[in-house]
C-alpha positions as CSV (number, residue, x, y, z in Angstrom):
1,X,-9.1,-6.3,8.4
2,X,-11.3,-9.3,10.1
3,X,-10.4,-12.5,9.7
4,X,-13.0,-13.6,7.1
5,X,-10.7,-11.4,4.9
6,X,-7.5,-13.4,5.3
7,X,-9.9,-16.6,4.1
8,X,-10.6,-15.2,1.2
9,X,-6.9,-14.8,0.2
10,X,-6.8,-18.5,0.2
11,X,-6.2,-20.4,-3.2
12,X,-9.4,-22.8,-4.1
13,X,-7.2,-25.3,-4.1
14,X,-6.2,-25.0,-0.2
15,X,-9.9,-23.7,0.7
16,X,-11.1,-26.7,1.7
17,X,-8.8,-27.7,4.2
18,X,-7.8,-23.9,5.3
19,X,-11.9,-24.0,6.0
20,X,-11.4,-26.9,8.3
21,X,-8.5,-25.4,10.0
22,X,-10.3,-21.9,10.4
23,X,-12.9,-23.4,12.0
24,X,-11.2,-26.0,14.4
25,X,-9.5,-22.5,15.6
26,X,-12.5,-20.3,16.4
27,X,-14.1,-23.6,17.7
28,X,-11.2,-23.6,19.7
29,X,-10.4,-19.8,21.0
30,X,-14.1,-18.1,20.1
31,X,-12.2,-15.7,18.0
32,X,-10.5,-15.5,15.1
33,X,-7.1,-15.0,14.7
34,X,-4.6,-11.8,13.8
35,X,-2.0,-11.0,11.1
36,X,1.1,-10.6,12.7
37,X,3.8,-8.7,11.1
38,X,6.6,-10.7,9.0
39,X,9.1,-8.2,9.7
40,X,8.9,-7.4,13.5
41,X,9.3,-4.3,14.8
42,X,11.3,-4.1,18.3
43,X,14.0,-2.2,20.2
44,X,16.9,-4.8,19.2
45,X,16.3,-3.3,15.4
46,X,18.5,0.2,14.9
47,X,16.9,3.7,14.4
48,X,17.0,3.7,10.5
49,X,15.4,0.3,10.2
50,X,13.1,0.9,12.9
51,X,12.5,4.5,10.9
52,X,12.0,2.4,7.7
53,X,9.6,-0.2,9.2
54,X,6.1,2.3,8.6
55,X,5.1,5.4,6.4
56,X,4.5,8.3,8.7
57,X,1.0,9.9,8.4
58,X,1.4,13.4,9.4
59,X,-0.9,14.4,12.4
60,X,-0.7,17.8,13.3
61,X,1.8,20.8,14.0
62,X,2.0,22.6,17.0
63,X,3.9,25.3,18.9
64,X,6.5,24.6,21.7
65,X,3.5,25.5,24.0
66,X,1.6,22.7,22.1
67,X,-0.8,25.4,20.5
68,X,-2.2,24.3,17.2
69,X,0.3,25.5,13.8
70,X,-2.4,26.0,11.1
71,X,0.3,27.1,8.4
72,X,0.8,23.0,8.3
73,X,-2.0,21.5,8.2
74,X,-4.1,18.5,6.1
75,X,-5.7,20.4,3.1
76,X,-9.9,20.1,3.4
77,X,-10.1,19.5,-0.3
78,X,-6.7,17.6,-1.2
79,X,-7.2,13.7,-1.1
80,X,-3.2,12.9,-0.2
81,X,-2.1,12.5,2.9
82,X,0.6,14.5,3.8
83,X,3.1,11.5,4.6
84,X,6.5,10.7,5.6
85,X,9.1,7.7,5.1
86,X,12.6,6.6,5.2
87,X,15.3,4.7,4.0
88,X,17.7,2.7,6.0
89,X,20.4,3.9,3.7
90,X,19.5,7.4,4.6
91,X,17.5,8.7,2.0
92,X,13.8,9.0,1.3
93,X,11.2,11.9,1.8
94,X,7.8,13.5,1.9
95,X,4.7,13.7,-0.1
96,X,2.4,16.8,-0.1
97,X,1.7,17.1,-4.0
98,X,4.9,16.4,-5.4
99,X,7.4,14.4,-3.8
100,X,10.6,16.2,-1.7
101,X,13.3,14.1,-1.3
102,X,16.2,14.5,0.7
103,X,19.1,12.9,2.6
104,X,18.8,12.3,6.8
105,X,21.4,11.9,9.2
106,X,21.1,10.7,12.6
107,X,23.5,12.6,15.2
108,X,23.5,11.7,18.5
109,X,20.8,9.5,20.7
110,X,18.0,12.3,19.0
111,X,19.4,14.2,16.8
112,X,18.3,14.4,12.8
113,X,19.3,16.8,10.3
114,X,17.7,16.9,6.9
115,X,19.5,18.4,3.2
116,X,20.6,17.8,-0.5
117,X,16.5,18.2,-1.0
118,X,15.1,17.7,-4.9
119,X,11.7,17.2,-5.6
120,X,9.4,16.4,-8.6
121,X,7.6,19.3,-10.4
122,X,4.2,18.7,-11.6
123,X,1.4,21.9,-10.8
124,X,-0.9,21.0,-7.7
125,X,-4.4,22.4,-7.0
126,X,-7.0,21.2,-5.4
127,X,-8.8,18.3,-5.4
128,X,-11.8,19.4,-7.5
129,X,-8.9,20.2,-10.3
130,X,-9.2,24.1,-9.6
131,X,-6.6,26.7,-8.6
132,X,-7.7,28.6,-6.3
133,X,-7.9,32.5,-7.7
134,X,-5.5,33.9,-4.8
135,X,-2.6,31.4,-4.6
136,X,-2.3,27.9,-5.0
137,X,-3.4,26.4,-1.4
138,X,-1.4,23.3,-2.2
139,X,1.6,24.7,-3.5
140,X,2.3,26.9,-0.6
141,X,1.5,24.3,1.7
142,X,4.2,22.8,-0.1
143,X,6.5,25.7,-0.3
144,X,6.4,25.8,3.1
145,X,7.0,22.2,4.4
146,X,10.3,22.4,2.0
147,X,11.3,25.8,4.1
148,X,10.4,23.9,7.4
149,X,12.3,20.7,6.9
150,X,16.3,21.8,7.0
151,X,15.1,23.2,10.5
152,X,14.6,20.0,12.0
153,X,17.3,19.4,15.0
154,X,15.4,16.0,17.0
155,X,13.0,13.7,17.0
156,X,11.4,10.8,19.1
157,X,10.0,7.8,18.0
158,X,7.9,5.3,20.0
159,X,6.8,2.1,18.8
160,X,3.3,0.8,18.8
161,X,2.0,-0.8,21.8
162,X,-1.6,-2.8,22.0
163,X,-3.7,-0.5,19.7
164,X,-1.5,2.1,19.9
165,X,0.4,3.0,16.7
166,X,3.9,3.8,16.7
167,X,4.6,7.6,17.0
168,X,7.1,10.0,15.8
169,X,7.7,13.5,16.7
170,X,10.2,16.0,14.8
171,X,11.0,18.8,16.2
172,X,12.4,22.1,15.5
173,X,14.9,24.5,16.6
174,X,11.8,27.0,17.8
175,X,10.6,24.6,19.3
176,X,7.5,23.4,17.3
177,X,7.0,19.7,16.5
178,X,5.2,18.0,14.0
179,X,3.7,14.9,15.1
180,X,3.0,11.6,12.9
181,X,1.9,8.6,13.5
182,X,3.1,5.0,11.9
183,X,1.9,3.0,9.1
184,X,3.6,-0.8,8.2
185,X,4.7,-0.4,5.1
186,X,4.5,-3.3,2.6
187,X,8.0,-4.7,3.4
188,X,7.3,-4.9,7.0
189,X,3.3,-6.3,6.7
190,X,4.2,-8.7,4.7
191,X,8.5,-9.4,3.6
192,X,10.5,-9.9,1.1
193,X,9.3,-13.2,-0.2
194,X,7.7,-11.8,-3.2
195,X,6.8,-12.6,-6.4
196,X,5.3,-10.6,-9.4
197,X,2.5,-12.3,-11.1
198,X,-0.7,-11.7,-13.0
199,X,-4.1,-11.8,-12.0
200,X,-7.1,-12.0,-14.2
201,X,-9.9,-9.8,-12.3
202,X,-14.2,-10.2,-12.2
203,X,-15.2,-7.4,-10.1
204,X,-18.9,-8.3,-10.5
205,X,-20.0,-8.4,-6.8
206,X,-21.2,-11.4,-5.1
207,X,-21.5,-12.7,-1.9
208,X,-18.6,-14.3,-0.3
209,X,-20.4,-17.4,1.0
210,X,-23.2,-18.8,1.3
211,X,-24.0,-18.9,5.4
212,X,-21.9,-17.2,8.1
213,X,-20.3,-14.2,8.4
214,X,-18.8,-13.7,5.4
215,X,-22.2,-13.7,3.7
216,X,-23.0,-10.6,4.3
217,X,-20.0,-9.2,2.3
218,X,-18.8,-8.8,-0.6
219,X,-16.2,-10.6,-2.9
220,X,-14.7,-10.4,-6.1
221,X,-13.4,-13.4,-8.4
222,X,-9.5,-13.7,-8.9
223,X,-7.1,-16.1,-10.6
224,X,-3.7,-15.8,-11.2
225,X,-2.8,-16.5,-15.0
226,X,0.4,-16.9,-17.0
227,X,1.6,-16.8,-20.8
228,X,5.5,-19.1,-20.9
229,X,5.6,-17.8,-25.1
230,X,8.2,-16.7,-26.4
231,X,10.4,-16.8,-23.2
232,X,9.4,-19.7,-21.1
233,X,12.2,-18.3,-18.3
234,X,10.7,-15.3,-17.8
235,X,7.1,-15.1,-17.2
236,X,7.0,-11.6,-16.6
237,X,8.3,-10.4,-19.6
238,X,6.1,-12.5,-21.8
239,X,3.2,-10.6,-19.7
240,X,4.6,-7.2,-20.9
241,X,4.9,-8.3,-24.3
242,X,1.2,-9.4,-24.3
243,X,0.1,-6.0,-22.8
244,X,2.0,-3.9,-26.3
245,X,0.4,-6.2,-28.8
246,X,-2.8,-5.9,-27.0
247,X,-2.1,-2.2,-25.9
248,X,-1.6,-1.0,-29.9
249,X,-5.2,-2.8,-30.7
250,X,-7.0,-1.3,-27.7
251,X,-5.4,2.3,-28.8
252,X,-5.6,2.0,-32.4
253,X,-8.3,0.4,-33.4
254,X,-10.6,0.4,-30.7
255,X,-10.2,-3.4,-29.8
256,X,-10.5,-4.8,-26.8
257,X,-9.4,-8.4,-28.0
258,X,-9.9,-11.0,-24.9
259,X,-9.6,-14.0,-27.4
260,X,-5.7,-13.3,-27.5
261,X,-5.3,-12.4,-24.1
262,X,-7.4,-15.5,-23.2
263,X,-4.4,-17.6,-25.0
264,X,-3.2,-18.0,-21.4
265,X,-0.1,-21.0,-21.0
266,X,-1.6,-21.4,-17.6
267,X,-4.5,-20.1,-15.4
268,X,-5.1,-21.0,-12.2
269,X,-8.4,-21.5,-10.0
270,X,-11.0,-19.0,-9.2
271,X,-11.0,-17.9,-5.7
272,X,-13.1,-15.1,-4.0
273,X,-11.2,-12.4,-2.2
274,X,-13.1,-9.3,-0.7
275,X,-13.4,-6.5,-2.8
276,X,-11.0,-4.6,-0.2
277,X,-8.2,-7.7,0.1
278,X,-5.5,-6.5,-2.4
279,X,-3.6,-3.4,-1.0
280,X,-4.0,-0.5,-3.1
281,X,-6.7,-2.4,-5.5
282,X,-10.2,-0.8,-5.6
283,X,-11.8,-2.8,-8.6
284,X,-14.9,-0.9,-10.3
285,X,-18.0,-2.6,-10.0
286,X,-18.6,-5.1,-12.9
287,X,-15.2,-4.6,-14.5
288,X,-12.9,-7.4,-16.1
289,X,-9.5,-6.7,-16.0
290,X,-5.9,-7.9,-16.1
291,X,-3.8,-6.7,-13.5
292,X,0.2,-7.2,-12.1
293,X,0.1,-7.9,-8.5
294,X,3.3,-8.8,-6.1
295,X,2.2,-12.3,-4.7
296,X,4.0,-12.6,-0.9
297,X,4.7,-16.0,0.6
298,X,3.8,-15.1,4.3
299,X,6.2,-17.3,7.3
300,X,4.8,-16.4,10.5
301,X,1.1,-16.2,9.7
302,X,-0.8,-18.0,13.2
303,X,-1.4,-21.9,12.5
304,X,-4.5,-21.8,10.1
305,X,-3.8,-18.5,8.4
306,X,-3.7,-17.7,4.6
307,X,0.0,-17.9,4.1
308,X,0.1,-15.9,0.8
309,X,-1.2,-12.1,0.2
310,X,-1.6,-9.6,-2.9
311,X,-0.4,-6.1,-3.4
312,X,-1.5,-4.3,-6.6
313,X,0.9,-3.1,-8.9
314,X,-0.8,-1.6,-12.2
315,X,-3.2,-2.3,-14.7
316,X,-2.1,-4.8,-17.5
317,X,-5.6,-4.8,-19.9
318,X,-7.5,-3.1,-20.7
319,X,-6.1,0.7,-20.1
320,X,-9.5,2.0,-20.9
321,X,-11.8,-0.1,-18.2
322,X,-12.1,2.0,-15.0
C-alpha cells in the first residue's frame, strides 16, 4: 500500500495538519514513509506466537527430491487460497473449502505433531458453482489435505527479511514438505487497540484530490456514525437494534427506509479513503451502505502517519445493496 493510502485514513478533522506533516516528511527524505508493524515480529518472541503472528498461504508441495506434488495443489478454478494459521494456545487450522481444525504440539527444537481434527461440513465445488461430473475436485483436494496433515513430524520457519516474507516449511515423515509463505494477520498489522464502530459508506468514485499523486486514484467517502438510544452505554448494541427494525422493513415490505437510519445521535466528518483502504472492504461502485468496521488506534506508526486504520466487519444496511 503507498503512502497516499495511509493519508486517506486520516479523519477531516486531522487532514489539515497530517497534510502539513506529510509533506514536511517527503520534503524532508524524498520518499514517503512505511507502515511498520504494531506487533513486531522477532527471535525474542516464542515459536507459537511467532507461529500466530501471519496466516500462511500455502505455496506448493514437493517430494523429498523437491519434485513438484500435484495431488496438493491451488485449484485453477477455486477462488480460496489454500491457507494456514495458528493459535498461541495451540489450536487453529486450515482452509481449503471448509475449515479443518485441529490441535498442534511443538516437540522438540522442530518437531510438530498435528490431531483431535473436526472440520465444518458444507458441499464445495468449483468456483463457477458446478460439480464436476467425475468427483468433486475440491472435495478430494480436501480429503486429502485432512489424510496428509497427522503425517506431519517438523517444520522450519524463517521470518521475513527486507522483501522477503517469512517462510514456513512442514514436512513429512516421507519426506515431502509443503511450503507457505507468511501473511500479518490483523492482530499483528495493526494490535489490539481496537474498537468496533460504524461507518456510513458513499462508494460513488471520485478523485482523491485535486493535484498530486493521489489524483489519479480513486476514493470513496466514509464517516463514522453513532445512535446512544436506548442504551447510551453501549453504542454497539444500539447499532444492532437499528439494523432488526430496519432489517424486518427491508425484508418485509420492501423498504429501504434511510430517514430512520439517518436518526443518527452522532455522525462524524466526511473523509476520503481509497476504495482499497479498509481490509476485506470492496465497496460496489455507487453504493450507500452501513457497515461495522474495527477502528484500530495505531502506536508506532513513523512521525506524520495516520495513527488509526479500518478493518471491515459486515454489512449493517441495507442487506440487499451489493
Amino acid at each position: 500500500m503507498n503512502f497516499g493510502s495511509f493519508l486517506l485514513r486520516i479523519p477531516a478533522s486531522r487532514l489539515v495538519l497530517a497534510t502539513a506533516a506529510l509533506a514536511a516528511l517527503m520534503g524532508a527524505r524524498g520518499h514517503a514513509a512505511e507502515r511498520v508493524l504494531e506487533i513486531s515480529i522477532t527471535e525474542a518472541l516464542s515459536v507459537p506466537e511467532r507461529l500466530a503472528a501471519y496466516r500462511w498461504n500455502f505455496i506448493k508441495a514437493e517430494t523429498a527430491q523437491g519434485q513438484p506434488l500435484d495431488e496438493i495443489r491451488q485449484p485453477e478454478d477455486w477462488p480460496v487460497t489454500l491457507e494456514m494459521g495458528f493459535a498461541d494456545a495451540g489450536h487453529r487450522g486450515m482452509s481449503v473449502c471448509n475449515s479443518i481444525n485441529w490441535k498442534y504440539t511443538l516437540t522438540g527444537e522442530s518437531g510438530i505433531r498435528f490431531d483431535n481434527f473436526h472440520s465444518t461440513l458444507k458441499g464445495c465445488g468449483r468456483a463457477d458453482g458446478k460439480v464436476p461430473s467425475e468427483g468433486n475436485d475440491v472435495m478430494s483436494l480436501e480429503q486429502r489435505v485432512k489424510a496428509r496433515l497427522p503425517q506431519v513430524r517438523s517444520f522450519t520457519l524463517s521470518l521475513a527479511k527486507g522483501s522477503t516474507p517469512p517462510l514456513l516449511t512442514l514436512s513429512f515423515e516421507d519426506g515431502s514438505r509443503w511450503n507457505f509463505d507468511g501473511t500479518p494477520t490483523e492482530r499483528t498489522k495493526y494490535g489490539d487497540d481496537r474498537t468496533q464502530v460504524v461507518i456510513e459508506v458513499e462508494a460513488a468514485r471520485q478523485r482523491c484530490a485535486k493535484q498530486g499523486p493521489e489524483s489519479r486514484q480513486e476514493c470513496i467517502r466514509v464517516r463514522e456514525v453513532r445512535w446512544d438510544e436506548p442504551d447510551r452505554t453501549d453504542p454497539m448494541k444500539n447499532a444492532n437494534m437499528k439494523e432488526l427494525s430496519l432489517g424486518i422493513k427491508e425484508m418485509f415490505k420492501g423498504e429501504i427506509d434511510w430517514k430512520s437510519a439517518h436518526d443518527f445521535s452522532y455522525a462524524g466528518p466526511w473523509q476520503l479513503l481509497r476504495a482499497d483502504a479498509i481490509d476485506y472492504f470492496k465497496p460496489a461502485e455507487g453504493s450507500h451502505t452501513l457497515e461495522y468496521a474495527n477502528k484500530y488506534r495505531l502506536h508506532k506508526q513513523p512521525s506524520g502517519m495516520p495513527d488509526f486504520a479500518y478493518t471491515h466487519v459486515g454489512r449493517m444496511f441495507p442487506r440487499s445493496t451489493p
